[in-house]
C-alpha positions in Angstrom: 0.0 0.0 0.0 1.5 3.4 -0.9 0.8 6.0 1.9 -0.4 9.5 0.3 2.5 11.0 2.5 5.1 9.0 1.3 8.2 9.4 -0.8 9.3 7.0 -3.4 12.5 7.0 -4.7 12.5 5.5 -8.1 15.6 3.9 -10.5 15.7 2.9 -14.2 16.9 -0.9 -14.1 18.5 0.3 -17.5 20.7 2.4 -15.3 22.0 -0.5 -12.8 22.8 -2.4 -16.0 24.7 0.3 -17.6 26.8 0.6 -14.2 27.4 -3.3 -14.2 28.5 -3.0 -18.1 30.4 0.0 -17.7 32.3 -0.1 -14.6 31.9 -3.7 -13.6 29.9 -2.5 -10.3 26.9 -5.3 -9.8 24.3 -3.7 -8.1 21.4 -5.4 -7.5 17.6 -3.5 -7.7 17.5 -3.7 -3.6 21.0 -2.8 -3.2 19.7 0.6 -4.9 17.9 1.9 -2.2 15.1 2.8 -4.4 11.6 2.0 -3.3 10.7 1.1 -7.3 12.7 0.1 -9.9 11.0 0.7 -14.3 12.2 -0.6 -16.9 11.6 1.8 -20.4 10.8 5.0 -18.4 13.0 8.0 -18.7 12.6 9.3 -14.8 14.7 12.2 -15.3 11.9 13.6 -17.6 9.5 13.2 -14.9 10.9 15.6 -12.8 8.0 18.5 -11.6 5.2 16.3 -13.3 2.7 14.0 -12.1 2.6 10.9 -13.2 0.9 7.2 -12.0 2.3 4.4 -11.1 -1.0 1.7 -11.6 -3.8 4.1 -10.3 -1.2 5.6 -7.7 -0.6 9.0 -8.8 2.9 10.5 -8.0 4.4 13.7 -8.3 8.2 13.7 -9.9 10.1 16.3 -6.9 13.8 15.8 -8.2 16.3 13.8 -9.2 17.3 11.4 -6.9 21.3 11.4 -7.2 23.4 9.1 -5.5 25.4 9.8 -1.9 28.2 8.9 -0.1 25.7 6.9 2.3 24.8 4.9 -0.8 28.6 4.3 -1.8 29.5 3.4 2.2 26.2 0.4 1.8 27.5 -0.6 -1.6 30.8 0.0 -2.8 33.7 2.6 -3.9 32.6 4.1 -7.3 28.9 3.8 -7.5 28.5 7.3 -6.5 30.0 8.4 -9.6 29.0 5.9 -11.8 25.4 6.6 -11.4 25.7 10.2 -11.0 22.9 11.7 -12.8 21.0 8.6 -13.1 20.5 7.5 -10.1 16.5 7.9 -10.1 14.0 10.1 -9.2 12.6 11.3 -5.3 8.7 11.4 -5.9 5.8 11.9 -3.7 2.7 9.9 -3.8 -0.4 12.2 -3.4 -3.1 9.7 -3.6 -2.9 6.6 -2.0 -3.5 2.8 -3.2 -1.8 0.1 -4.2 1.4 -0.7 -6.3 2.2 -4.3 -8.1 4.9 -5.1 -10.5 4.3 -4.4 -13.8 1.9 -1.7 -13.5 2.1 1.3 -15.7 3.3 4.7 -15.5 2.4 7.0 -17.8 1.9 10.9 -17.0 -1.1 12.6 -15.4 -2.7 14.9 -18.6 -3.4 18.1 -17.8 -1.9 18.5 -14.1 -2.1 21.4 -12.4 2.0 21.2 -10.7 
């Protein structure tokens, strides 16, 4: 259940792949820290626009890029290895329920 409060940090699988192909760093969708992981979404073009996820609708705050807290869990590079696509911090403002493979797609016509 996503809470209408919440915040949702959100990573392109695309991206952990690239960091595992490019740098050799193997980090695993969990190991990302991010609440959701999409596959064939551009996040960083969600950024200030609502969008669902399913029928939760979400609100794209910023870009979500990666700390030194990240690189302490994980290892030495990651931070900038995924700099610049390391997700997207967004804020559920309805509530309901998110399953894999649900759709995101943008809200039409929001008022942000």
């Amino acid at each position: 259940m996503v809470e209408s409060s919440g915040k949702w940090p959100l990573i392109e699988i695309e991206a952990l792949e690239a960091l595992a192909h490019e740098s050799g760093i193997q980090l695993g969708a969990g190991d990302s820290r991010r609440n959701l992981v999409t596959r064939g979404v551009p996040l960083n073009h969600l950024a200030g626009k609502e969008f669902r996820v399913g029928k939760v609708r979400l609100k794209g705050m910023r870009l979500c890029e990666p700390c030194e807290h990240l690189e302490g869990l994980t290892r030495k590079g990651v931070k900038g290895a995924l700099m610049h696509r390391g997700g997207l911090r967004a804020e559920a403002i309805s509530a309901g329920t998110i399953r894999a493979g649900d759709t995101i797609a943008p809200v039409e016509n929001a008022q942000i």
